[in-house]
Residue, then its C-alpha position, 0 to 999 in steps of 0.5 A: x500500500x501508498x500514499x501519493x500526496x497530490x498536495x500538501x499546503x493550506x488553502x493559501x499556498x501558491x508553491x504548491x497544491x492544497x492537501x489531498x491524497x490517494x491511498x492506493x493498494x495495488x489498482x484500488x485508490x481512495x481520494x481523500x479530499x481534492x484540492x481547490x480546483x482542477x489541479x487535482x486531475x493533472x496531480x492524479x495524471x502525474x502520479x500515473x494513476x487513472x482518474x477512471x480507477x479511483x472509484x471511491x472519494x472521501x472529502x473530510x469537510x466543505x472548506x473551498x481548498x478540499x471541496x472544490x477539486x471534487x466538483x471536477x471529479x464529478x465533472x469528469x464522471x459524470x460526463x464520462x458515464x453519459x459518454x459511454x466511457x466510464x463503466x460501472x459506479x463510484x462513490x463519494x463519502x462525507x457527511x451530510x452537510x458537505x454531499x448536500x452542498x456537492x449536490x447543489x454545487x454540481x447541479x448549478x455548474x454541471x450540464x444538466x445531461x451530465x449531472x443527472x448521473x449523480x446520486x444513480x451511478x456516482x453515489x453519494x453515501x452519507x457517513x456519521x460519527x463512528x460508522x464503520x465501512x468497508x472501502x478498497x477491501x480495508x475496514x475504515x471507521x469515520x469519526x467526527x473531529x468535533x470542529x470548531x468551524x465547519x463540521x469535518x470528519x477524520x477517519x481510520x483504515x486497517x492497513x492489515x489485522x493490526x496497524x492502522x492508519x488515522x487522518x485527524x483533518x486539518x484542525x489540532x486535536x480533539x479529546x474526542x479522537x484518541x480512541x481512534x488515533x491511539x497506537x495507529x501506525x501511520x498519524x496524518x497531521x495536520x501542521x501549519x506551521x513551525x513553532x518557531x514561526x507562530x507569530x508570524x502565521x499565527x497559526x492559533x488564531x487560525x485553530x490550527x497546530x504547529x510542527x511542534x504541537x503536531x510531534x508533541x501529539x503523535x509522541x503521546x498517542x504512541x504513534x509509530x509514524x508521523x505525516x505531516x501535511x497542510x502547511x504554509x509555503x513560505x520556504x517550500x524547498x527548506x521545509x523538509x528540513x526545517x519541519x523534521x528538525x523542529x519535530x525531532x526535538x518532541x518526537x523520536x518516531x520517523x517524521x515525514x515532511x512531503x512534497x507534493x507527489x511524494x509516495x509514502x510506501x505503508 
């Protein structure tokens, strides 16, 4: 199994692309939120992945820089369904709140004859707080994350019959998920910024965390591996660096600072 991050920036950078990825095992992906535009097709064409194999998509919140590269992957669906060239169904996953708005959104900016595909063969599932499902042949569990600003969902996925991976969003961390991100292999994390840089990003005001507050986490939930993901771009080629060094001083697990299109092997 991988990841492949798509993007790995907050909803302002413009040295790289917002945060999105695919977890892929062997030909099966999941998306997991897509971007704020259609960068997200020439991201997936780059990382020789098929749009057309990625069947399942699961969008964490409605925030402009995950949601809107979903409308194009809808778009694209869609058009290739009416078309005859797309066989067989697909599915997006979200709660309530974020399908009702892809909904909206897809039928005022979609042609008609296209969107008429949505909810018949591109489906939309709804998920709640806890619910377990069964997507690319791995058990996953949605929870969620109890926001403070737009409701958002994190998940689990057992990578095997003991490790599993955790995606906490992209807002520090609630009590509320410890029962699901505790002793996970893989910890995706949100980090906005370096510690040492907080007054400058102000990443507290924003409710999100530092790469210190992110390693401080994953040392105390014991987790085996750190992601971390959503940042600011102000020093892109240093940022590896720089956030690993920062990170090293909370946390003695393996720290990982992606650049956009890096493969992380599970």
């Amino acid at each position: 199994m991988k990841i492949t991050m798509l993007g790995t920036g907050n909803a302002l950078v413009t040295e790289c692309y917002n945060t999105c990825f695919i977890i892929s095992d062997d030909n099966k992906h999941l998306l997991v939120d897509g971007g704020g535009g259609n960068t997200v097709l020439s991201r997936i064409k780059s990382a020789g992945i098929n749009w057309m194999d990625i069947r399942h998509i699961f969008v964490t919140h409605k925030h402009l820089d995950h949601i809107m590269g979903i409308i194009w992957m809808v778009r694209m669906i869609c058009q290739h369904m009416r078309s005859g060239k797309y066989e067989g169904d697909a599915y997006i996953y979200s709660h309530r709140e974020v399908l009702d708005l892809i909904k909206t959104m897809s039928e005022s900016l979609i042609q008609k004859k296209d969107v008429e595909y949505l909810g018949k063969r591109l489906h939309l599932i709804e998920v709640v707080d806890g619910e377990e499902k069964e997507i690319i042949g791995k058990k996953m569990t949605f929870f969620d994350i109890n926001s403070t600003k737009a409701k958002q969902f994190g998940f689990t996925m057992m990578l095997n019959d003991k490790d599993k991976l955790t995606c906490l969003g992209d807002e520090p961390f609630n009590e509320c998920e410890r029962k699901y991100a505790l002793n996970s292999k893989w910890l995706l994390q949100e980090a906005f910024c370096l510690y040492s840089e907080k007054d400058e990003f102000k990443p507290y005001e924003k409710n999100h965390s530092t790469v210190k507050d992110a390693c401080e986490l994953a040392k105390e939930l014991n987790a085996e591996n750190v992601v971390l993901y959503h940042t600011e771009d102000k020093n892109i080629k240093n940022r590896k660096k720089l956030y690993t060094a920062e990170g090293r001083e909370k946390y003695s697990g393996n720290i990982f600072v992606p650049d956009d299109m890096e493969v992380i092997e599970l």
